[in-house]
C-alpha positions as CSV (number, residue, x, y, z in Angstrom):
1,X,-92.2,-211.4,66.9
2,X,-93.3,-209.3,64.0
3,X,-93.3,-205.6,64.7
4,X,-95.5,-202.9,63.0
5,X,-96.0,-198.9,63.1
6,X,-99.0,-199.2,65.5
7,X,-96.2,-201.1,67.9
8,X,-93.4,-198.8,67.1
9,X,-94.8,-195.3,66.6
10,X,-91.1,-194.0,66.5
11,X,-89.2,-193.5,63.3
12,X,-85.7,-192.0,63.0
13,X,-84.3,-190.5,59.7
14,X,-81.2,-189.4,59.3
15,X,-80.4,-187.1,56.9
16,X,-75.9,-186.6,56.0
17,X,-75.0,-184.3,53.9
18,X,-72.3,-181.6,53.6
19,X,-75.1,-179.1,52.1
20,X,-77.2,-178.2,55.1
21,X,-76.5,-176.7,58.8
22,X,-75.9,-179.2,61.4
23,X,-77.8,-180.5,64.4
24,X,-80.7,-179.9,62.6
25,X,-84.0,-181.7,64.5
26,X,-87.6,-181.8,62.8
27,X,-91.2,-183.6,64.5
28,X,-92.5,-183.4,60.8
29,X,-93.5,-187.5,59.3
30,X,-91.3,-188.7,56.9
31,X,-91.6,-191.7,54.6
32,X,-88.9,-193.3,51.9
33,X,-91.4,-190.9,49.0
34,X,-90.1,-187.5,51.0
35,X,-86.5,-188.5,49.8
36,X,-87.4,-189.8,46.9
37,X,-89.1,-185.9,46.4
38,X,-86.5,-184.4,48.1
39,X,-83.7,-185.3,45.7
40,X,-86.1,-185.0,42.6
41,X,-87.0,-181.7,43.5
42,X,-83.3,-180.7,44.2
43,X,-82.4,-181.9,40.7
44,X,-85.8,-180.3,39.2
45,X,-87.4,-183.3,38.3
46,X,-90.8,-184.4,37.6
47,X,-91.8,-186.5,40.9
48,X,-92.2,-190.2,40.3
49,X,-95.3,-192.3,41.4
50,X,-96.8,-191.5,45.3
51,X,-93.9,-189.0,45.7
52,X,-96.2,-186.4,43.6
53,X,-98.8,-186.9,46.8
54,X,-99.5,-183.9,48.6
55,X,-99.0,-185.6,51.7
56,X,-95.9,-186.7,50.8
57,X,-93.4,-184.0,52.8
58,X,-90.3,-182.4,51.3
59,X,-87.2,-182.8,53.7
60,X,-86.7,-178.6,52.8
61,X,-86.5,-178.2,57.1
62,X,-83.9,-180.3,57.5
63,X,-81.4,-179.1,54.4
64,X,-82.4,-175.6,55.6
65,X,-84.4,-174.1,53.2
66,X,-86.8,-172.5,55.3
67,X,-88.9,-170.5,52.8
């Protein structure tokens, strides 16, 4: 049986890191490009490929930066 997002609506990311409050819980939609911006923006990078989308989310709610 081959499973696809219309079938399984639910996603679960998990974020560990020693750098942000714990227990934190978000409803925003995440894909593999919001890490890949997440971590380019932490390092001040240019972001790569689809991660310069605009509908590509930062992670910033769940490392606590809630500016």
């Amino acid at each position: 049986m081959r499973m696809t997002t219309a079938a399984c609506p639910t996603r679960v990311t998990i974020v560990d890191t020693s750098y942000a409050p714990t227990g934190i819980q978000s409803n925003v939609r995440y894909n593999h490009f919001s890490l890949l911006k997440t971590l380019e923006a932490g390092f001040g990078l240019p972001y790569l490929n689809h991660a310069a989308d605009k509908n590509v989310n930062l992670m910033s709610d769940l490392l606590g930066d809630h500016k």
